[in-house]
C-alpha angles and dihedrals in degrees: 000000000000096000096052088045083058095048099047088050088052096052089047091057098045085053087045093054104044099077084067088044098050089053087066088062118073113185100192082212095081088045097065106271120141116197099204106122087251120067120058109250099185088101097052080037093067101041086058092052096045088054092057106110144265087261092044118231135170132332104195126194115200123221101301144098104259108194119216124196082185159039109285103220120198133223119254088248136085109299133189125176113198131186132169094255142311108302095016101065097035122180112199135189126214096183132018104317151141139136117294123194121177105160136174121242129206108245083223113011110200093207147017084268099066080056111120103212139173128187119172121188161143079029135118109199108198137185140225094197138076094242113003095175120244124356088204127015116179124169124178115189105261100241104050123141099221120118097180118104103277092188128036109165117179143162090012123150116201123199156100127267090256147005093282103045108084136176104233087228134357114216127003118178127182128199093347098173082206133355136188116195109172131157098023135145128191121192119190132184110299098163082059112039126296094243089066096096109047112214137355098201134015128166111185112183131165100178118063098281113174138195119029119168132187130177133179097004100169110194127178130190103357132141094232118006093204132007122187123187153154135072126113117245121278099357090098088229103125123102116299132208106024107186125182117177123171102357136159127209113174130171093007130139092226123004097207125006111191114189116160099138099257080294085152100256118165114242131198125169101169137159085013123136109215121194104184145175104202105358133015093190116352105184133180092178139121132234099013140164123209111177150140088023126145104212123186117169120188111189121082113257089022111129122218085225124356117195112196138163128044092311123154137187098031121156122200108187141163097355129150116225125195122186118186104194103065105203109350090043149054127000125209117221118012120179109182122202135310082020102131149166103029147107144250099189144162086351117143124226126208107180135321139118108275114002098201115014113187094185129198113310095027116127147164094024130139126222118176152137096021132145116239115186118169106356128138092218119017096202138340133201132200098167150061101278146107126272130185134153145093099320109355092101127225125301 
């Protein structure tokens, strides 16, 4: 008797329960949005968004192509947009558009619900224009006290209603303390040019952010695929812990561009394929790992990977290099000046002028055990550093 006194108890309270839990979730449907491809729903939108809670919650968007003539800015508190998958919830913009989320953060939140939060995902937000700005801005103040993921963005699709309509830039996120993005694809304008829009991915953070992962990003004709940035010399504040894990970047000018100002971040790209014009990766950053990669550049003068600035502590390993423009065209490996203390190991080389370049100013580097096929020069050093491997010759 007991037992089922318990258990009735329990179901009351999970009915009782439920009206405060249903609040939480906004379908922009009962709030006047349509969904049918005609009538602008930024203004339902963004009821639906204003009677989310105190504590935040979901704002879902049910199959449907919702049309925009506007920014959709979100609320400072903990947001989440939900569809039912890329192709089936669209949200799609008429004018200039984009989400926009600048929220405030507790320098020292006392629960889960002073979190400031954004998840994004199952959408394809689309766009009418040739270059309708960001798809998706986020900025966090910089010194905020908060550890939790503050940006999880899945199963989004990024791109404009045709080849020619194109989104500036995809996702910019500022002072994001952690971020998981994880299932995207950006698609710029490959009929114009692949520099139109500007960037897929860019994480810009001063202050010690950390974690940041991102797997199968799966950007095409962009000027740069990812940027990260921020941090000041020497302080160790820039992002840490950059991962990127089976990725795609093709068309684009640079895959991954890496610039923290040697703040000492930790870098993987690992498992990507990178079809570049210029750079496949360019990196001033400490303590990173580049590795598993299939590179291929196409434009004379493009590297595979360039390492610059004052980094330390970078292995390059078991990558495939392609270069396209056999002697008036792309080199491998090219360490610049002041770089030290890293590898260029166990990497394969089809083609290209010079495969590894350790050019004047480099010291203390290692280069061995790697496959050079086609290349004018195998490897070349101009500086004081060590260099083994299948026709390198000896040091």
């Amino acid at each position: 008797m007991l037992k089922k006194l318990k258990y009735v108890l329990a179901i009351t309270a999970s009915i009782l329960a439920w009206p405060t839990y249903a609040q939480s979730w906004i379908n922009v449907a009962d709030y006047g949005a349509n969904g049918n491809d005609t009538v602008d729903d930024l203004s339902a939108i963004n009821s639906a968004v204003a009677a989310l809670p105190a504590r935040g919650g979901v704002v879902y968007f049910p199959p449907g192509n919702y049309r925009l003539a506007g920014k959709l800015n979100l609320p400072d508190k903990r947001v989440s947009l939900q569809g039912d998958g890329i192709g089936i919830s669209t949200l799609e913009w008429t004018a200039v558009g984009g989400i926009r989320y600048a929220p405030t953060v507790l320098s020292s939140p006392s629960g889960a619900d002073d979190g400031r939060e954004l998840s994004i995902s199952k959408l394809t937000l689309r766009t009418q224009l040739a270059n309708g700005g960001s798809a998706i801005v986020a900025t966090w103040p910089e010194a905020n006290g908060q550890y939790a993921i503050t940006a999880y963005i899945k199963e989004v699709e990024i791109r404009g209603t045709s080849f020619t309509q194109y989104w500036g830039s995809g996702i910019v996120l500022t002072g994001a303390r952690q971020s998981v993005i994880e299932d995207v694809t950006m698609v710029g304008a490959p009929s114009i040019s692949y520099s139109v829009m500007d960037k897929g991915l860019q994480i810009i953070s001063n202050n010690n952010s950390t974690e940041h992962k991102i797997r199968n990003l799966n950007v095409y004709a962009a000027n740069r695929g990812v940027i990260v940035q921020g941090g000041v010399a020497g302080t160790g504040s820039g992002p840490e812990g950059i991962y990127i894990d089976s990725s795609t970047f093709v068309n684009v000018g640079t895959g991954v561009y890496v610039n923290t100002a040697d703040s000492e971040p930790v870098t993987f790209v690992r498992g990507s394929h990178i079809n570049a014009h210029l750079f496949g990766i360019d990196s001033e950053a400490l303590n990173s790992v580049y590795a598993n990669n299939e590179i291929q550049t196409t434009d004379s003068g493009g590297v595979g990977i360039r390492v610059t600035g004052n980094p330390i502590n970078v292995l390059i390993n078991s990558n495939v290099f392609h270069g396209t423009q056999t002697g008036s065209g792309s080199n491998g490996v090219v360490l610049q000046a002041n770089v030290s203390h890293s590898s260029v190991v166990n990497n394969h080389f089809l083609s290209g002028i010079t495969c590894v370049w350790l050019q004047t100013g480099t010291q203390a580097n290692f280069v061995a055990q790697n496959v050079f096929n086609g290349c004018t020069t195998n490897a070349l050093n101009q500086g004081s550093n060590t260099v083994f491997g299948w026709g390198a010759g000896t040091p």
